[in-house]
Structure formats: structure tokens, C-alpha cells
C-alpha positions in Angstrom: 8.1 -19.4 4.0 4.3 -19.7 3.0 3.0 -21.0 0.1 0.9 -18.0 -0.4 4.1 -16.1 -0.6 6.0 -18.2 -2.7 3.0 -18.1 -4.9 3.0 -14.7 -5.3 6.5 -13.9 -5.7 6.7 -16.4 -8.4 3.7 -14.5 -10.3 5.5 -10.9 -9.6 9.1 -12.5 -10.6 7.3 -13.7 -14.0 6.0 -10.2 -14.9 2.2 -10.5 -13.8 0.2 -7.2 -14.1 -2.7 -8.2 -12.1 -2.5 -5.7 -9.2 -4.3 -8.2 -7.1 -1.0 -9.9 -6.8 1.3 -6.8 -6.2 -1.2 -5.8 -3.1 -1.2 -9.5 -1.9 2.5 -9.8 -2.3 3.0 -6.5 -0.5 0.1 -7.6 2.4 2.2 -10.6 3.0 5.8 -8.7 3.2 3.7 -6.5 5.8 2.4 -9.2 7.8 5.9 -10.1 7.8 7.5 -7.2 9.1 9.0 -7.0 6.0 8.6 -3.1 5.5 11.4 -2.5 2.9 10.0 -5.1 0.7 6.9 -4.4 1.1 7.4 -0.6 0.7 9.1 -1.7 -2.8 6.3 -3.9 -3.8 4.0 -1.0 -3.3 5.8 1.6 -5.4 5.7 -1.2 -8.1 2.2 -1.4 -7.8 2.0 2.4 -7.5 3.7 3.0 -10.7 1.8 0.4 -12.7 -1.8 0.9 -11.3 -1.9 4.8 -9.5 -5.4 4.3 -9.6 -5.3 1.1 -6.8 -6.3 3.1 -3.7 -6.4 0.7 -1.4 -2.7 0.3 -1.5 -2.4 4.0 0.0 -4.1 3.3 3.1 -2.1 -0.2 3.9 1.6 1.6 2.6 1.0 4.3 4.7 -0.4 2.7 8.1 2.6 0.4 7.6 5.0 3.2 7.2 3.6 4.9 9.7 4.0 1.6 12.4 7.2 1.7 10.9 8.1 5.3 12.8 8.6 6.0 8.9 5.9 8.9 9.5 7.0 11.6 6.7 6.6 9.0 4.4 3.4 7.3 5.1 1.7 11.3 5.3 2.7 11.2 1.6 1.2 8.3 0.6 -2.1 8.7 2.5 -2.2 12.3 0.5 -1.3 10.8 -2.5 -3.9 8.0 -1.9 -6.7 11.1 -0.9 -6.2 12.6 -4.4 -6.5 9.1 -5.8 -9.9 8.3 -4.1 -11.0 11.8 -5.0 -10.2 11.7 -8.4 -11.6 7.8 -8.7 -14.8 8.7 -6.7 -14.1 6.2 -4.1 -15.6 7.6 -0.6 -15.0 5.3 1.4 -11.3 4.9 0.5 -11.6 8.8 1.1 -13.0 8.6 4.7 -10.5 5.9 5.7 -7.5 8.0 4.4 -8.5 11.4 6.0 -9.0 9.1 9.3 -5.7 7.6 9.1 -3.9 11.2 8.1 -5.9 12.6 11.3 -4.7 10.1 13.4 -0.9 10.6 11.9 -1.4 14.3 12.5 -2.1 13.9 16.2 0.9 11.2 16.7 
């Protein structure tokens, strides 16, 4: 196990609310093929910090790599009203890209 993850599991285990360490902690369950966990770490993050949109596009190009594809079209919409709502274009232009692509798989 990397120290990276160890690191940031320990900061998640003792209540941090940085987002920066949710995402990271999810990333690395990702990078693991970790999807379940990483999927949880995301909805953590997702109910403490909606506004992180970068989260949407990484949970939902995982699920959809996953063949998890109903799910990961929700969180890319979700993550489109999110970068509408925070002003964030080109978190917009790399969600409607991703949904496209998950439209035409």
C-alpha cells in the first residue's frame, strides 16, 4: 500500500474536511481499481462539498470504465448543474464532452 494512501486515509479516518483529501483519497482508490471505494469516497465528498466539480467528471468517467454507465450519466448531470451554477466553464465543457461521449457508447 502507498504512503500516499495511507496518508490520506488516516486524514479521512480522523474527520478532515479538506476536500483536497477526499478527491485525493478517491483518485487513489481509482487508480487502484478500487471503484466501490472510491465511488464511496466520492459521495462523502459530494455530500460535504456539492460545490467540488471536479469530482463529477473523475466519478463519472470511472463509473463509466466501470460499465456502471446509468450511474456515471447522473453524476456528470449533476456535475453540469454544478459547474453552471459555480460559473466554472471549463468544468462545463469537459462534462458535456464526457456525457456526449457516454451518449454515443
Amino acid at each position: 500500500m502507498s504512503k500516499r494512501l495511507l496518508f490520506l486515509e488516516k486524514m479521512t479516518r480522523e474527520g478532515s474536511t479538506d476536500p483536497m483529501a477526499w478527491y485525493g483519497l478517491a483518485m487513489e482508490y481509482r487508480s487502484l481499481s478500487r471503484t466501490d471505494e472510491a465511488l464511496q469516497t466520492f459521495t462523502t465528498l459530494r455530500t460535504a462539498n456539492p460545490d467540488y466539480v471536479a469530482m463529477y467528471l473523475m466519478c463519472g468517467q470511472m463509473l463509466e470504465q466501470a460499465g456502471r454507465t446509468s450511474e456515471a450519466r447522473e453524476w456528470l448531470l449533476v456535475g453540469i448543474d454544478v459547474a453552471k451554477k459555480t460559473r466554472n466553464s471549463h468544468a462545463l465543457s469537459e462534462l458535456e464532452s464526457a456525457l456526449g461521449t457516454l451518449a454515443d457508447a
